[in-house]
C-alpha positions as CSV (number, residue, x, y, z in Angstrom):
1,X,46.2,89.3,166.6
2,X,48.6,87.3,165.4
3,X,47.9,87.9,161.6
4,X,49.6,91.9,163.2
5,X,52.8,90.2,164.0
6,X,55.4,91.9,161.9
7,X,58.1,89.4,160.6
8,X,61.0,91.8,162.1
9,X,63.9,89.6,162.0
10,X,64.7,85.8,160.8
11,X,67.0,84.8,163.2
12,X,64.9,82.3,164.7
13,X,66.2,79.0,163.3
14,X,68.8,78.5,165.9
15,X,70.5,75.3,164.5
16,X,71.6,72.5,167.6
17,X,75.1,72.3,169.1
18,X,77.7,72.0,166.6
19,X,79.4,68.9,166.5
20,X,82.5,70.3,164.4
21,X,81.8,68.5,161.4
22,X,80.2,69.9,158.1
23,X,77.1,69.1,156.3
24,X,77.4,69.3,152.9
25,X,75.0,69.8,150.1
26,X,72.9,65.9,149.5
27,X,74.0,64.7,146.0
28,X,71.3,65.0,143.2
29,X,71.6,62.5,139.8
30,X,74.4,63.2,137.3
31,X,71.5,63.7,134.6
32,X,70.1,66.6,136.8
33,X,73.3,68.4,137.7
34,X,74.4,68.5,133.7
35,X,71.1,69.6,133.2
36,X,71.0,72.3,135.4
37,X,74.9,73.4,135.1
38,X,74.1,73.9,131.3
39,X,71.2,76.3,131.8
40,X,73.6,78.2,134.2
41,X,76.1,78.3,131.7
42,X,73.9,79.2,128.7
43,X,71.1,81.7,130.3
44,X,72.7,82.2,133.6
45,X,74.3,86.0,134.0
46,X,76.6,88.0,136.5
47,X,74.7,88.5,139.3
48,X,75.0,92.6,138.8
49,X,73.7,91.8,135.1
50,X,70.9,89.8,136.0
51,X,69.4,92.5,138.3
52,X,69.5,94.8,136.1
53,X,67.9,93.1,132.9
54,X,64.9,92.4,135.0
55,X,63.9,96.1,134.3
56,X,63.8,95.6,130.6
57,X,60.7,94.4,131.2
58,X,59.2,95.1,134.7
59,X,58.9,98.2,136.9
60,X,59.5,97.2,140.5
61,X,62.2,94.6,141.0
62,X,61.9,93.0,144.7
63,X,65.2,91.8,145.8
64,X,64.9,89.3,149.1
65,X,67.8,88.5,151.5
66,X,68.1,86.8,154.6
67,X,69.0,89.8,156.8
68,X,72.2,90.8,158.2
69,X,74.6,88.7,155.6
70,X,77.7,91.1,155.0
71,X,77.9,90.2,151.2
72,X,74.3,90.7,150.5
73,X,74.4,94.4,151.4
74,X,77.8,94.8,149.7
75,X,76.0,93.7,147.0
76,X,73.5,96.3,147.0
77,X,76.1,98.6,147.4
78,X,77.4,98.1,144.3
79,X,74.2,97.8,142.5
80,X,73.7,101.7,143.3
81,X,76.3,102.9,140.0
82,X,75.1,100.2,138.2
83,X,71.1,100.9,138.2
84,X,72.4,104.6,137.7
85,X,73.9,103.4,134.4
86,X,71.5,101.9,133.8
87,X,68.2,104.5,133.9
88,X,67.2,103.3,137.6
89,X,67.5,106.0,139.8
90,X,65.6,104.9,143.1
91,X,66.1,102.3,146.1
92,X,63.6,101.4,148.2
93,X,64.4,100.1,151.4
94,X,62.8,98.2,154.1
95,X,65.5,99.8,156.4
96,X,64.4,103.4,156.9
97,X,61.3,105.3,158.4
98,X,59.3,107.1,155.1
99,X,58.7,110.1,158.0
100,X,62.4,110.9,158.0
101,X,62.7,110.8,154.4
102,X,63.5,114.9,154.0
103,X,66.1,114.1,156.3
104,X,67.2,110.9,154.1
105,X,67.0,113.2,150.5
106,X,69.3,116.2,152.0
107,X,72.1,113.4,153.0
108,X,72.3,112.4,149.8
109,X,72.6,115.8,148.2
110,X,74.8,117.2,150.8
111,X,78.0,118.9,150.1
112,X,79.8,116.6,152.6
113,X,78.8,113.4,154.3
114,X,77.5,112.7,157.2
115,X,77.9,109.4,159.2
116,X,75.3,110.8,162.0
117,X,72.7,111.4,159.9
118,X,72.5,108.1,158.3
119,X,73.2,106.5,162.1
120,X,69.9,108.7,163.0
121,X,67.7,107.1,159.7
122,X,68.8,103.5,160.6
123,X,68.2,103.9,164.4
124,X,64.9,105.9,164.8
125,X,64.0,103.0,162.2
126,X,65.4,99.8,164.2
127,X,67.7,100.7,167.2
128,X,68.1,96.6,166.4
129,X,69.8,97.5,163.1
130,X,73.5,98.8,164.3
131,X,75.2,97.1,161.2
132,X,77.7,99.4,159.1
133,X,76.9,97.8,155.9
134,X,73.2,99.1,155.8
135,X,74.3,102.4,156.6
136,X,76.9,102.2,153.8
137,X,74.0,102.4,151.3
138,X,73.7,105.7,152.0
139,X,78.1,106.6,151.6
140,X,77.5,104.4,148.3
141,X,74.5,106.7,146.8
142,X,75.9,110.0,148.2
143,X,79.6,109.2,146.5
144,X,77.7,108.3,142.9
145,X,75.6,112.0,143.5
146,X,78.4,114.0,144.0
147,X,80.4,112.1,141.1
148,X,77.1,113.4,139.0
149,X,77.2,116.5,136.6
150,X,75.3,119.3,138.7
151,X,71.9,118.9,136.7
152,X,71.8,115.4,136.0
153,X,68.9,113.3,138.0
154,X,70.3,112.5,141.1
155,X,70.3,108.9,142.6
156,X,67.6,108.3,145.7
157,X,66.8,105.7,148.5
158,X,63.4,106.0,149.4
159,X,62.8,104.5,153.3
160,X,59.1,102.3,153.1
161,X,58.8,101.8,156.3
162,X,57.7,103.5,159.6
163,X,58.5,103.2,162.9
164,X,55.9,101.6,165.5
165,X,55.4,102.3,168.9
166,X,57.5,99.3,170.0
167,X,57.8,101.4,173.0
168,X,54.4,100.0,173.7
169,X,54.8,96.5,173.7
170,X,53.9,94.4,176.3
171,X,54.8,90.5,176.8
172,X,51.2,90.2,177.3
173,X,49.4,91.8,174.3
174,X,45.8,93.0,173.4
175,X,44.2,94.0,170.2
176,X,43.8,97.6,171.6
177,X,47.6,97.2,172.3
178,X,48.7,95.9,169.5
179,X,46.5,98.7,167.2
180,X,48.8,101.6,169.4
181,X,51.8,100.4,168.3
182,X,51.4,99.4,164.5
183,X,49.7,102.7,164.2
184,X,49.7,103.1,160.8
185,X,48.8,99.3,160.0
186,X,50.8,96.4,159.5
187,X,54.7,97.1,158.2
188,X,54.0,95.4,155.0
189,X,51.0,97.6,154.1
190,X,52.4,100.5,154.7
191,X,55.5,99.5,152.9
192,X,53.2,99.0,149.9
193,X,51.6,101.9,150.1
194,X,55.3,103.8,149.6
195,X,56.1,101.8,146.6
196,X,52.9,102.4,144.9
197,X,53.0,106.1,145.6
198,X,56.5,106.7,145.0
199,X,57.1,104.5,142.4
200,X,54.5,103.2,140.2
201,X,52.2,106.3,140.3
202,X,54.9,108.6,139.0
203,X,56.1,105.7,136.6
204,X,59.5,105.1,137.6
205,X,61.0,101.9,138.0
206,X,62.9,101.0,141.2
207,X,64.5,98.3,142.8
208,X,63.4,97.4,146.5
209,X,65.1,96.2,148.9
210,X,63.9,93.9,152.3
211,X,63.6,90.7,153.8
212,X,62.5,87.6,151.2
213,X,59.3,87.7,153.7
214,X,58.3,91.2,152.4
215,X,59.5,90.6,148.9
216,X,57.4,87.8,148.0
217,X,55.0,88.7,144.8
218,X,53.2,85.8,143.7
219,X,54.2,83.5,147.2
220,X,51.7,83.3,150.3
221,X,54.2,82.0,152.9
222,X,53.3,79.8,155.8
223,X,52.6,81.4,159.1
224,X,53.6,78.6,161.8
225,X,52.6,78.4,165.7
226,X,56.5,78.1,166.6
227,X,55.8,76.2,169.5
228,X,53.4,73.5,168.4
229,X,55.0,73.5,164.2
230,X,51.3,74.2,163.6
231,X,50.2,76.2,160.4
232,X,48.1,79.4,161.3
233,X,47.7,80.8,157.3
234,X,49.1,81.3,154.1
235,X,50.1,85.2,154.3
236,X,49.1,86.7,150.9
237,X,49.6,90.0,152.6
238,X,53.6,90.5,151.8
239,X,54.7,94.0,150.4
240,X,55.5,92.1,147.6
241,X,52.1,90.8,147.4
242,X,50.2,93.3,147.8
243,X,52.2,95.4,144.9
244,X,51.4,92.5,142.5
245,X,48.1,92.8,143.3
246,X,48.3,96.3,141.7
247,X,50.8,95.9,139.1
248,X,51.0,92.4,138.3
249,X,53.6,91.0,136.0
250,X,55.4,94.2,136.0
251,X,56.8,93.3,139.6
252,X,59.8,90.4,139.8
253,X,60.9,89.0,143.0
254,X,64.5,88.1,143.4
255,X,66.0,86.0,146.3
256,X,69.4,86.2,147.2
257,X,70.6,82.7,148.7
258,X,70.1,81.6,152.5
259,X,69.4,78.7,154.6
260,X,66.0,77.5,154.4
261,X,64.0,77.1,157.6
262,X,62.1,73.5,157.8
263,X,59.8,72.9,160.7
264,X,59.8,68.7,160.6
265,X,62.6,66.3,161.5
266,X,66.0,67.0,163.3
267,X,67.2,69.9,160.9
268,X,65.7,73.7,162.1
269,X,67.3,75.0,158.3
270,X,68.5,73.0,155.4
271,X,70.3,73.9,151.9
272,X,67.4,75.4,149.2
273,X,65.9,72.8,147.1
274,X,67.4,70.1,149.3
275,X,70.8,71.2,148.2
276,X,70.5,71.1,144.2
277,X,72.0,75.0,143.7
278,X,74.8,74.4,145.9
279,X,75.4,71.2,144.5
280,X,75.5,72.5,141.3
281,X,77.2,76.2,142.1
282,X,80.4,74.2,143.1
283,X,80.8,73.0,138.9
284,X,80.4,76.1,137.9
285,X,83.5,78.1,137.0
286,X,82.4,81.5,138.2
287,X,81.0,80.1,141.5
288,X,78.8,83.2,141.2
289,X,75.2,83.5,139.4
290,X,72.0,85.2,138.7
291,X,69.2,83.4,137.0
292,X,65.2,82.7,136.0
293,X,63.5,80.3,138.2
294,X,60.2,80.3,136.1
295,X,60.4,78.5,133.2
296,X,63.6,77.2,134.1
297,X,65.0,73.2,134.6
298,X,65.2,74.8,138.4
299,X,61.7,75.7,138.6
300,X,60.6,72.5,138.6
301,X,62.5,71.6,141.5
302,X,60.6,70.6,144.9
303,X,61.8,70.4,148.9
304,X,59.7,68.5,150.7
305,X,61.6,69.0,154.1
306,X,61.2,73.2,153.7
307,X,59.0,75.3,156.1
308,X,57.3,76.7,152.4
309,X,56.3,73.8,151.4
310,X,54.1,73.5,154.0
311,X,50.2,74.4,153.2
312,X,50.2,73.2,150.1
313,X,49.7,70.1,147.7
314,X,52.6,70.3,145.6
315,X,55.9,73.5,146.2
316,X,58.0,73.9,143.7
317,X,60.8,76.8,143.4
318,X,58.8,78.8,140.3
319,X,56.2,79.1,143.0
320,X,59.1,80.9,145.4
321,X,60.5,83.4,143.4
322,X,60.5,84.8,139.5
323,X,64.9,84.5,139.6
324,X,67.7,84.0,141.9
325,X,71.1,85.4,142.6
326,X,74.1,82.8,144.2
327,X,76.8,85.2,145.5
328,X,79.3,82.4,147.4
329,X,78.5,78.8,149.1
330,X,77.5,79.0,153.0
331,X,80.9,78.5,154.2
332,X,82.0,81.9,153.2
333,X,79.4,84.1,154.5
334,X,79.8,86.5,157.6
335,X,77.5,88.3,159.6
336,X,77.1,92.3,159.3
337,X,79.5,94.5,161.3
338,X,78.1,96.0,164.3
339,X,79.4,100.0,164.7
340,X,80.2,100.7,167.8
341,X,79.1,104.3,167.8
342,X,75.7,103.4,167.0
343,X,74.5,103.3,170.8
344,X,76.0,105.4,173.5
345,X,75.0,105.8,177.0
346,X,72.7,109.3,175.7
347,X,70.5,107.1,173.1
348,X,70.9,103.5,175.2
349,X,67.2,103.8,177.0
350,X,65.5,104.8,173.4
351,X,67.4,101.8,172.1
352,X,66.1,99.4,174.3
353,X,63.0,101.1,174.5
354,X,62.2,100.7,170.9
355,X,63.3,96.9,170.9
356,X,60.3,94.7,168.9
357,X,60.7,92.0,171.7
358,X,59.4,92.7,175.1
359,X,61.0,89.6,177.1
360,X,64.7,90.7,176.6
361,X,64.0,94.5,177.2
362,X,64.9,94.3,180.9
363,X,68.2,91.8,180.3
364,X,69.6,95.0,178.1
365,X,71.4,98.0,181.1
366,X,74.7,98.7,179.2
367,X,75.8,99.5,175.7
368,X,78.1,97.1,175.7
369,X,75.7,94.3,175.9
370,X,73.2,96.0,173.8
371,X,75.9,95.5,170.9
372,X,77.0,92.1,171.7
373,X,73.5,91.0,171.7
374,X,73.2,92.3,168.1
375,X,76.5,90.8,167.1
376,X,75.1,87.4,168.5
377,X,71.9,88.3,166.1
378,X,74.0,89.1,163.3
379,X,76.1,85.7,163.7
380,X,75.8,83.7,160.4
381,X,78.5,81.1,161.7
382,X,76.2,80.2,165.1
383,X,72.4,80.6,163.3
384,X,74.0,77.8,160.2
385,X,77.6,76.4,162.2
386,X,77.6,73.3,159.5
387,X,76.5,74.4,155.9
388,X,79.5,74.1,153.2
């Protein structure tokens, strides 16, 4: 049953005791870093621009992130207006149960906001999620509606997911077990199954929004044993996956930069491409960037030392992802912000309850500690404590 396990969170490449010194980017050759800074500066675009030309010609846009990176979802945010401008009119998001999604569509066209309601979508979704900036998706789409003449289209986020019976987990799991709680099949299925009815059956285009793990199109990623760095599979079973399946080339997957996990050596994560985009992100004058990886001087680009590159006879980065976006190096990013009215003492036993990880259920009795554990989750500067 471990093919089941849903990939709920990538915190897991808990980097060694920092020693208070950096690790920068590794140099590349001279000839490679003029090659590649020239592409950026000819076909490279804003990163709000590059999004959005992606659905001149393609229908679903994937757009991966890390997970709980402050300036990633403030990205997002201000994607909304600009796919509004822009003919795109829907968001679909990993973050959000597709039950509650009446509840979801009257925020956004109600008269005046409500913080609750889009506390109750993100919790009954992942009690584990407390983070203001997801939430702020749904301020961010309800301020562009009511800015909207009264009969133009209106803008919508469309929740994928659904909520398992996490309730049910046990540290000691069955198949039986395991079928009770993902209920309505794995997350990734089921996530599909949205985007193709809500999407691409009524022919709209959309951009969706989730974890790089779910928005892989044409990438199986490697499935390790954690404790023994075996390989278990190549997962071809991705949202992203199984929507390219369907639609083919009219799906794009997008990654927005973060460490990558490695599963050899001393390192537990690494810079991308053993360091090349950072490398060259620090020549360029923006500092900012979206681009093509296929067909680009990029794609070419291996990382022998990468957890992806495992499984395989040759990885390069045009096997990873269709295009990129670089929004600031590693030493700038933060973690998400937890709210602190997101658990109280009435909802605290639903909360832990619903946690996807059985071991630290009973270690949770107070609100207090249920947030600082997710604070400590959310905690770019511990998970990476010597990337530039």
């Amino acid at each position: 049953m471990k093919r089941l396990l849903p990939l709920v969170l990538l915190s897991v490449f808990l980097g060694a005791g920092f020693s208070g010194q950096t690790r920068p980017p590794a140099g590349i050759s001279e000839g490679l870093k003029n090659e590649l800074l020239a592409y950026l500066k000819t076909k490279g675009m804003s990163p709000e621009g590059y999004v959005v030309s992606k659905f001149k010609d393609h229908d679903i846009v994937f757009l991966g992130e890390h997970h709980f990176i402050k300036h990633d979802v403030e990205f997002v945010q201000s994607l909304i207006p600009v796919l509004y401008r822009n003919g795109i009119t829907d968001l679909g998001i990993e973050f959000g149960c597709y039950e509650l999604q009446a509840e979801a569509d009257a925020l956004l066209a109600a008269e005046a906001y409500d913080e609750n309601v889009a506390r109750r979508l993100i919790f009954k979704w992942g009690s584990y999620w407390p983070y203001v900036e997801y939430m702020g998706l749904y301020k961010k789409a309800w301020e562009l509606n009511r800015s909207l003449p009264r009969n133009a289209p209106k803008f919508r986020i469309v929740s994928l997911d659904y909520r398992p019976r996490w309730d049910m987990l046990r540290e000691t799991m069955s198949p039986d077990i395991w079928r009770a709680v993902l209920f309505e099949g794995t997350r990734d299925s089921h996530m599909a199954r949205i985007v193709m009815k809500e999407f691409v059956r009524k022919g709209k285009k959309a951009l969706v929004y989730a974890g790089q793990y779910h928005a892989f199109t044409k990438f199986h990623a490697p499935v390790f044993d954690r404790e023994t760095k075996k390989l278990i599979r190549l997962n071809n079973e991705a949202m992203g996956n199984l929507v390219y399946r369907e639609i083919h080339g009219r799906a794009f997957n997008i990654c927005l930069h973060y460490p990558w996990p490695t599963v050899d050596g001393p390192k537990v994560y690494d810079y991308p491409l053993d360091g090349a985009i950072d490398r060259v992100m620090k020549e360029l004058e923006t500092g900012r960037a979206g681009f093509d990886v296929a067909g680009s001087p990029f794609g070419r680009l291996g990382d022998r030392d990468a957890e992806y590159a495992r499984g395989r006879k040759r990885f390069a980065f045009s096997d990873f992802c269709d295009g990129y976006v670089f929004l600031r190096p590693f030493g700038e990013y933060e973690g998400c912000t937890v709210d602190p009215l997101f658990i109280t003492k009435e909802n605290l036993a639903e909360a832990v309850a619903y946690l996807p990880n059985a071991s630290i259920k009973k270690k949770i009795l107070t609100v207090s500690q249920f947030l600082a554990k997710m604070k400590w989750d959310a905690d770019f500067k511990r998970l990476y404590p010597d990337l530039e």
